[in-house]
PyMOL Python script that loads the backbone (N, CA, C, O; Angstrom):
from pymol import cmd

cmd.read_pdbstr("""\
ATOM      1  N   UNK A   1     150.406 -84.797 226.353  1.00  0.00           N
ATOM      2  CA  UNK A   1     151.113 -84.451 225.127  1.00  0.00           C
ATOM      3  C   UNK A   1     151.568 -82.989 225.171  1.00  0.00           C
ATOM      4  O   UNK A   1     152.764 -82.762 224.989  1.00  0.00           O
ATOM      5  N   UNK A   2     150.686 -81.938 225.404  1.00  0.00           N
ATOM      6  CA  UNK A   2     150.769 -80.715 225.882  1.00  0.00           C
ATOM      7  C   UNK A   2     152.071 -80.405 226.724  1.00  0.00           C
ATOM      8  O   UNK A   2     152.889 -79.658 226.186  1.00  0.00           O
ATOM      9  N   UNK A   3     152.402 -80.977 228.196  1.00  0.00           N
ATOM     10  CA  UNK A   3     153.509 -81.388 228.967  1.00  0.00           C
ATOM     11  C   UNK A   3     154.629 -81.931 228.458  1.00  0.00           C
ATOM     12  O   UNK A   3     155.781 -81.620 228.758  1.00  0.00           O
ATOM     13  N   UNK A   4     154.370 -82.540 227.881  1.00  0.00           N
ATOM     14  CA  UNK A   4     155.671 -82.927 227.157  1.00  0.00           C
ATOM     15  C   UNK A   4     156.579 -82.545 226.009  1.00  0.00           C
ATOM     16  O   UNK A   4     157.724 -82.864 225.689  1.00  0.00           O
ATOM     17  N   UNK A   5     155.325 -81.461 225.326  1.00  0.00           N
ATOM     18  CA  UNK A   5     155.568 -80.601 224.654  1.00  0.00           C
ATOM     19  C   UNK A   5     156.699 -79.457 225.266  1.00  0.00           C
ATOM     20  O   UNK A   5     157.802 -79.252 224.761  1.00  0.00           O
ATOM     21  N   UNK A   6     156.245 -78.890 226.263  1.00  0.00           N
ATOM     22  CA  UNK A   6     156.800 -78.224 227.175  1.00  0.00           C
ATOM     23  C   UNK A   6     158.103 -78.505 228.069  1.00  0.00           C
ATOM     24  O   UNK A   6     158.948 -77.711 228.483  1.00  0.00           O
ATOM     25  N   UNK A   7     158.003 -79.733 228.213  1.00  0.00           N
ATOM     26  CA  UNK A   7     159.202 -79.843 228.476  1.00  0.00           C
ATOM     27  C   UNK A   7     160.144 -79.912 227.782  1.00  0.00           C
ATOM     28  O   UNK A   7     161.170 -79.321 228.118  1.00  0.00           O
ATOM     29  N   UNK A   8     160.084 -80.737 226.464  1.00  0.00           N
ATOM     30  CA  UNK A   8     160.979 -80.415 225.292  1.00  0.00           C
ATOM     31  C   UNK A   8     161.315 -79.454 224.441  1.00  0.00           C
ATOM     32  O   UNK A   8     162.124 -79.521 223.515  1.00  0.00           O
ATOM     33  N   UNK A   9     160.483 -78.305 224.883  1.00  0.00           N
ATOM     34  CA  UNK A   9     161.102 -76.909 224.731  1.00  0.00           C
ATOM     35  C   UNK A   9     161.374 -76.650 225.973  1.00  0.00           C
ATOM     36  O   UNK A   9     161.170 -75.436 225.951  1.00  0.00           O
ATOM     37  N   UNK A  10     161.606 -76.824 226.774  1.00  0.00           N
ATOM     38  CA  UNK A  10     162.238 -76.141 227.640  1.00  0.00           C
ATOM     39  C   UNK A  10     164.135 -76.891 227.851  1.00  0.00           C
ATOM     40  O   UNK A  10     165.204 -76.296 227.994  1.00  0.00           O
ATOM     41  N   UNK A  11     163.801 -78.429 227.773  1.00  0.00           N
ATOM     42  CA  UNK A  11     165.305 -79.052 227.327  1.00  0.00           C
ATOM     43  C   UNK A  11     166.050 -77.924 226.073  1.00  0.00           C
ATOM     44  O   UNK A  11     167.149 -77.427 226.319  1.00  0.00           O
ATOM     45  N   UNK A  12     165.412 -77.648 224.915  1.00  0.00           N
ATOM     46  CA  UNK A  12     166.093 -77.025 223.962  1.00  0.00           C
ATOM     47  C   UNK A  12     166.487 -76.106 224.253  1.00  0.00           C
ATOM     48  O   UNK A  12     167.496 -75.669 223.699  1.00  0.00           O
ATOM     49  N   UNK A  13     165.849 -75.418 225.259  1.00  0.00           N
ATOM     50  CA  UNK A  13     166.125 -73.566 225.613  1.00  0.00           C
ATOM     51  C   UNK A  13     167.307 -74.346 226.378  1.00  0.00           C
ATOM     52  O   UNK A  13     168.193 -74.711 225.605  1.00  0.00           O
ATOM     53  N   UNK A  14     167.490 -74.643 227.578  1.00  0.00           N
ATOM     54  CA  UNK A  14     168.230 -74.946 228.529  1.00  0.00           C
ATOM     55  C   UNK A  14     169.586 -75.499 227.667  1.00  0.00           C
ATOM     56  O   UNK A  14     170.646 -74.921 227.907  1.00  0.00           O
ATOM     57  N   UNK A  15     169.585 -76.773 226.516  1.00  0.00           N
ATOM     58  CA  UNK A  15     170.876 -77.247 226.302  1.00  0.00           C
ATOM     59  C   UNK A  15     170.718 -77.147 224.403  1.00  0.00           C
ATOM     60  O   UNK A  15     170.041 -77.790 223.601  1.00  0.00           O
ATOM     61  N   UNK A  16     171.997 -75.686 224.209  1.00  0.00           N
ATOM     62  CA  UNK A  16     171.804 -75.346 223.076  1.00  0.00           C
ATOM     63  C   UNK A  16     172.286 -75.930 222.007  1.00  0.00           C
ATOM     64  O   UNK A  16     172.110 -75.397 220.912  1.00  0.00           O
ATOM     65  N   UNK A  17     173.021 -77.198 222.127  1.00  0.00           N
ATOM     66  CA  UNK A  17     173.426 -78.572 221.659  1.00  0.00           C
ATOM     67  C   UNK A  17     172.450 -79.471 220.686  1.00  0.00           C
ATOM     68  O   UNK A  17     172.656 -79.921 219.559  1.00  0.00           O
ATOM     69  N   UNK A  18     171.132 -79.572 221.690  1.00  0.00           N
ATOM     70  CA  UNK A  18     169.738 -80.083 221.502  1.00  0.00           C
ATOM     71  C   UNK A  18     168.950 -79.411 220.985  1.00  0.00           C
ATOM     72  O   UNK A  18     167.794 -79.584 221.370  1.00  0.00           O
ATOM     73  N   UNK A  19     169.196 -78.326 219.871  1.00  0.00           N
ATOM     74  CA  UNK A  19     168.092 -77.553 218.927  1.00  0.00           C
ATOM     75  C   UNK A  19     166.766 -78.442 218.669  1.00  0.00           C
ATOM     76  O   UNK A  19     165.612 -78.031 218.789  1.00  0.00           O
ATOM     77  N   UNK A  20     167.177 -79.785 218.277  1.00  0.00           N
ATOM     78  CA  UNK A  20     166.005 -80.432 217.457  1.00  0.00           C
ATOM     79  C   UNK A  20     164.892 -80.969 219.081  1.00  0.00           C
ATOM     80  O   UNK A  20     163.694 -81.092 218.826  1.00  0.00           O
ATOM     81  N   UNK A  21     165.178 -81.152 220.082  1.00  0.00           N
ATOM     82  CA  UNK A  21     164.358 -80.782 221.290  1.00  0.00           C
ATOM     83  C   UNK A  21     162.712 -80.103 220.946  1.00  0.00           C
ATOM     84  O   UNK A  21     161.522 -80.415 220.903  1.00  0.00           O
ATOM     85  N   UNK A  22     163.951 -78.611 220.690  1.00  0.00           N
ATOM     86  CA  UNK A  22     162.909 -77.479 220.774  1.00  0.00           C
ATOM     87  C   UNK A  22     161.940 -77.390 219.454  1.00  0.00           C
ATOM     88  O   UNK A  22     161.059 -76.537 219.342  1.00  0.00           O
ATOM     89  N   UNK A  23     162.173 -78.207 218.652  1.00  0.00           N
ATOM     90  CA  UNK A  23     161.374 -77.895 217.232  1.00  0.00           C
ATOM     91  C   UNK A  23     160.453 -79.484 217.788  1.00  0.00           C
ATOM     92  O   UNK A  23     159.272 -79.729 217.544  1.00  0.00           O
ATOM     93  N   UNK A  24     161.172 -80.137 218.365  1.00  0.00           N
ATOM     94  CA  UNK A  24     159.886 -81.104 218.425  1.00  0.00           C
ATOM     95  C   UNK A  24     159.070 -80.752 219.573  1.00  0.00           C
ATOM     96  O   UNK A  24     157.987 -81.331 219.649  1.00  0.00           O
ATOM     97  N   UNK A  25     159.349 -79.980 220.415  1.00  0.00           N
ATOM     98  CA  UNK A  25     158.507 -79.642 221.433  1.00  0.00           C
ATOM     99  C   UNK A  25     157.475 -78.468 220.965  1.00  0.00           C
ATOM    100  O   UNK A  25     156.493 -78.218 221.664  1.00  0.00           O
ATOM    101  N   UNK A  26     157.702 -77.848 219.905  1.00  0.00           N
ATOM    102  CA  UNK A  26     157.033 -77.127 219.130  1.00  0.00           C
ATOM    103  C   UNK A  26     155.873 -77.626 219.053  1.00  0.00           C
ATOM    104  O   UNK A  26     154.786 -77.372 219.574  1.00  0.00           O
ATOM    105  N   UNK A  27     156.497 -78.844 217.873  1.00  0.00           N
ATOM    106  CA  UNK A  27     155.201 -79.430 216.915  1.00  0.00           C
ATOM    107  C   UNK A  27     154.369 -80.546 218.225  1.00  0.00           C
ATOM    108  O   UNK A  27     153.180 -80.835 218.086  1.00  0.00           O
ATOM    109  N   UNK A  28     154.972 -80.932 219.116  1.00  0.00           N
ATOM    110  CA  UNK A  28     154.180 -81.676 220.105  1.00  0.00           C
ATOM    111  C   UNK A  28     153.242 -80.858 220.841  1.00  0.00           C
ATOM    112  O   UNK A  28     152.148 -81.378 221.061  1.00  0.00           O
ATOM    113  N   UNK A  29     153.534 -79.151 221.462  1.00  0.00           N
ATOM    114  CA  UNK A  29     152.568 -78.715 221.904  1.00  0.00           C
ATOM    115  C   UNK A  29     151.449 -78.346 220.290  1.00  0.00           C
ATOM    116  O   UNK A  29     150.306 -78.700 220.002  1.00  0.00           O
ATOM    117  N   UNK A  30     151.840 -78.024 220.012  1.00  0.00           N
ATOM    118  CA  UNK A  30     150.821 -77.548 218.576  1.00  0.00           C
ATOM    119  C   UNK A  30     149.945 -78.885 218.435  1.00  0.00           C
ATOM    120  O   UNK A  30     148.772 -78.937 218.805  1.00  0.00           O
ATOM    121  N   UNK A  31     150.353 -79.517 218.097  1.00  0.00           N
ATOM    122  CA  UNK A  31     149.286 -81.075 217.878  1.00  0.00           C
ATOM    123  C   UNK A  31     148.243 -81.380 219.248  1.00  0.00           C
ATOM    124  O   UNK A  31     147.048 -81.663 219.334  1.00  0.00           O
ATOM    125  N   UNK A  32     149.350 -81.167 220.263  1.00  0.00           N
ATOM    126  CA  UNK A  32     148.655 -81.693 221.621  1.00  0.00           C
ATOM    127  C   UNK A  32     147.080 -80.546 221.937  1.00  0.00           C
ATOM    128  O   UNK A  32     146.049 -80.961 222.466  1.00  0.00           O
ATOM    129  N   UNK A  33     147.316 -79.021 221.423  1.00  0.00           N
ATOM    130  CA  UNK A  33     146.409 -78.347 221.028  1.00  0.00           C
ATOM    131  C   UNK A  33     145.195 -78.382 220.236  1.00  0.00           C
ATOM    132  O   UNK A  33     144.033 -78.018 220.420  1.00  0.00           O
ATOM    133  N   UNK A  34     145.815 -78.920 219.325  1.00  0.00           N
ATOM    134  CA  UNK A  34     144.739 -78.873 218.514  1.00  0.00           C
ATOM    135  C   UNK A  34     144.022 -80.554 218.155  1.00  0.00           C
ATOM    136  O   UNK A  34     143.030 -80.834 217.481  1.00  0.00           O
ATOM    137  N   UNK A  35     144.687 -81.182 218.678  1.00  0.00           N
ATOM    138  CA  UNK A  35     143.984 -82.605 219.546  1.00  0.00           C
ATOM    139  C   UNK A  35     142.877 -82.089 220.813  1.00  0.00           C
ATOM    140  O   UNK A  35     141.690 -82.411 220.864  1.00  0.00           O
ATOM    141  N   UNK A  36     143.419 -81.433 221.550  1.00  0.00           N
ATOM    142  CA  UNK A  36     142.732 -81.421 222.546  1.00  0.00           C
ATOM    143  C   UNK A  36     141.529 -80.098 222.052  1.00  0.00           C
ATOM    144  O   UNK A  36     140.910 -79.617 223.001  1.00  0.00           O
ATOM    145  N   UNK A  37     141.329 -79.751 221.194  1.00  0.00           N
ATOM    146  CA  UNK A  37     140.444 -78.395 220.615  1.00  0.00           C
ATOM    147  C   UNK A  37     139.637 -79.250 219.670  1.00  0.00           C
ATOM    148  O   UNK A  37     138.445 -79.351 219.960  1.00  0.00           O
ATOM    149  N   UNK A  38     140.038 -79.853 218.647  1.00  0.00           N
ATOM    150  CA  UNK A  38     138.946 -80.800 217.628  1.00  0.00           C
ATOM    151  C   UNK A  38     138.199 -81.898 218.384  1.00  0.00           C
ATOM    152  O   UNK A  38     138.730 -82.765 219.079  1.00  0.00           O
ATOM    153  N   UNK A  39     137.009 -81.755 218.173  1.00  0.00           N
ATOM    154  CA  UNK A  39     136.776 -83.480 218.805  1.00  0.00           C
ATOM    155  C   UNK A  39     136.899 -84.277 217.482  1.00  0.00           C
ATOM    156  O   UNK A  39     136.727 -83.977 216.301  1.00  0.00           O
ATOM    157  N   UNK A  40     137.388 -85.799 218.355  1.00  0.00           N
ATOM    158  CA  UNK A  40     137.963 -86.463 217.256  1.00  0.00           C
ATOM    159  C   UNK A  40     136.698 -87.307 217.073  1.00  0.00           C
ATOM    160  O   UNK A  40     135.785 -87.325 217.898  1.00  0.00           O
ATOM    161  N   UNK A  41     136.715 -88.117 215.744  1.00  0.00           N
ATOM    162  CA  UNK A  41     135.169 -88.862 215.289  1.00  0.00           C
ATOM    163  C   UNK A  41     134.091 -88.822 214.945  1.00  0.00           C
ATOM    164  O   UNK A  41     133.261 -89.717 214.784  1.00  0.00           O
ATOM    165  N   UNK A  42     134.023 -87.166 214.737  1.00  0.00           N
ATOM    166  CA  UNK A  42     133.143 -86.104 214.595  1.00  0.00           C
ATOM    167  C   UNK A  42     131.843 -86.154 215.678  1.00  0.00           C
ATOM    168  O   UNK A  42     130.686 -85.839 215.398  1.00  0.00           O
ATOM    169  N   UNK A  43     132.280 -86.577 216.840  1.00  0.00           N
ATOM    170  CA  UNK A  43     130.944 -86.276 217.491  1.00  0.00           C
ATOM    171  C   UNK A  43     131.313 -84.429 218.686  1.00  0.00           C
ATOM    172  O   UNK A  43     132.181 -83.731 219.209  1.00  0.00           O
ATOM    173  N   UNK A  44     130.568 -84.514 218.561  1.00  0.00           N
ATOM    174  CA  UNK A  44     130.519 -82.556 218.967  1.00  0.00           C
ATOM    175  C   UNK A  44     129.995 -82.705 220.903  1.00  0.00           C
ATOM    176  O   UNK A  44     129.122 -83.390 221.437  1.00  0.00           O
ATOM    177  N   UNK A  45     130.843 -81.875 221.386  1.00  0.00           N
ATOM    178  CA  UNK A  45     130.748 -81.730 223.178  1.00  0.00           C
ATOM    179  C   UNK A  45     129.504 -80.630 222.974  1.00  0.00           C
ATOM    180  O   UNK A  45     129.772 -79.577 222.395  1.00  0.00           O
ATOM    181  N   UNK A  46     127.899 -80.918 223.534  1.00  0.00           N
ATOM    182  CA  UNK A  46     127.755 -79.998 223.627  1.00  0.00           C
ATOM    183  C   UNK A  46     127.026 -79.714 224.682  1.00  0.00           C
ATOM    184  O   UNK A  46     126.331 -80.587 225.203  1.00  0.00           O
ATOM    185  N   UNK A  47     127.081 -78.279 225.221  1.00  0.00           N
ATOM    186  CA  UNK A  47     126.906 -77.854 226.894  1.00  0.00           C
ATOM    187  C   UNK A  47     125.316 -77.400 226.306  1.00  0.00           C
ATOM    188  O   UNK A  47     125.051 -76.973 225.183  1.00  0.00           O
ATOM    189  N   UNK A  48     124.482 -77.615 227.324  1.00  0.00           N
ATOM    190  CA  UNK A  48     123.240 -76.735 227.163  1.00  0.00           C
ATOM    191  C   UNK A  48     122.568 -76.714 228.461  1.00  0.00           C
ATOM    192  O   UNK A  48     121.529 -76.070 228.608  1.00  0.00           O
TER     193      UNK A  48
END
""", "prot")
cmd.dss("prot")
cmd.show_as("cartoon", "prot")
cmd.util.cbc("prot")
cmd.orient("prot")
């Protein structure tokens, strides 16, 4: 999700036609972040 995030900002930078690209590649890395930062189901990673 992260990757693909990235690439769809990088389509937007590249073709300035395709603004809405770059706003969804925005919100796809942002989610793909903070997906991959929360654990989901509330169970907790924990190292000890």
């Amino acid at each position: 999700m992260i990757v693909l995030g990235v690439i769809l900002i990088l389509l937007g930078l590249l073709v300035s036609s395709l603004h809405i690209l770059f706003i969804l590649g925005i919100i796809l890395l942002v989610l793909g972040l903070i997906l991959n930062f929360v654990p989901l189901g509330g169970t907790r990673r924990r190292f000890y």
